[in-house]
N, C-alpha and C positions, 0 to 999 in steps of 0.2 A: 220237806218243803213242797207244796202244792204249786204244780206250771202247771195248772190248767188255763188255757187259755179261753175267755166270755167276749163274746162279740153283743154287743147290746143290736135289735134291730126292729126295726116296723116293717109288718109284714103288707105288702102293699096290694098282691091279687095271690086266691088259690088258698093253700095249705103246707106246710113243714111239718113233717115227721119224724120222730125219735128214729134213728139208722137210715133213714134217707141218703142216696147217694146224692148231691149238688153240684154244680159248678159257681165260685166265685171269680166273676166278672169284673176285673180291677180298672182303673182309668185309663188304663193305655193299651187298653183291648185285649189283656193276659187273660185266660182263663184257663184256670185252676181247680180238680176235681178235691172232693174232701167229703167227708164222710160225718152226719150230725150225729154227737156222742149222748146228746143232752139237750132240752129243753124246758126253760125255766118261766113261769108268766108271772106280774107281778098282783100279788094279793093284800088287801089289808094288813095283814101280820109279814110282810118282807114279799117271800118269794115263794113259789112252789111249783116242783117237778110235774110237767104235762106230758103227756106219748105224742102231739100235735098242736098245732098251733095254727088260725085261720087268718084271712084278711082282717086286716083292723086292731090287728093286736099288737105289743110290742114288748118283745120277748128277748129273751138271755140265749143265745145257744154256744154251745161249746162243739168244738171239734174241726174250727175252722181256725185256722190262725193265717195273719197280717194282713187282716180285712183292716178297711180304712174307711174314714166317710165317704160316702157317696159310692162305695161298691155295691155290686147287686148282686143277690143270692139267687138262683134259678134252679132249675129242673136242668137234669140231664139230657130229659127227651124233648124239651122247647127250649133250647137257649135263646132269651131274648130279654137283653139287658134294657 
């Protein structure tokens, strides 16, 4: 059975990279390091495997698990939810 865990997300400033290291920023000010396994964008025919992902997109990534709405995904070296 597949647990992979899919966070759906719009990417709001910057760029997400395939193995990126991230912190997710939860609502009550937890932050949470986690490591991006996978990046998925969506395309006419479903979906497809990208190495990055820019502002404006809104993309599938895996390797975070118990994001919720309204978390925010950031850079290790600017945390700025």
């Amino acid at each position: 059975m597949n647990n992979i865990i899919r966070e759906y997300v719009s990417i709001h400033r910057g760029t997400i990279k395939k193995h990126q290291s991230v912190i997710l920023c939860d609502k009550n000010g937890q932050n949470k390091g986690h490591k991006i396994s996978n990046i998925q964008i969506f395309d006419a025919l479903g979906t497809c495997e990208v190495s990055e992902a820019k502002a404006g997109e809104i993309v599938i990534l895996s390797g975070i698990d118990n994001g919720m709405i309204g978390d925010t995904v950031t850079s290790r070296e600017d945390i700025n939810p």
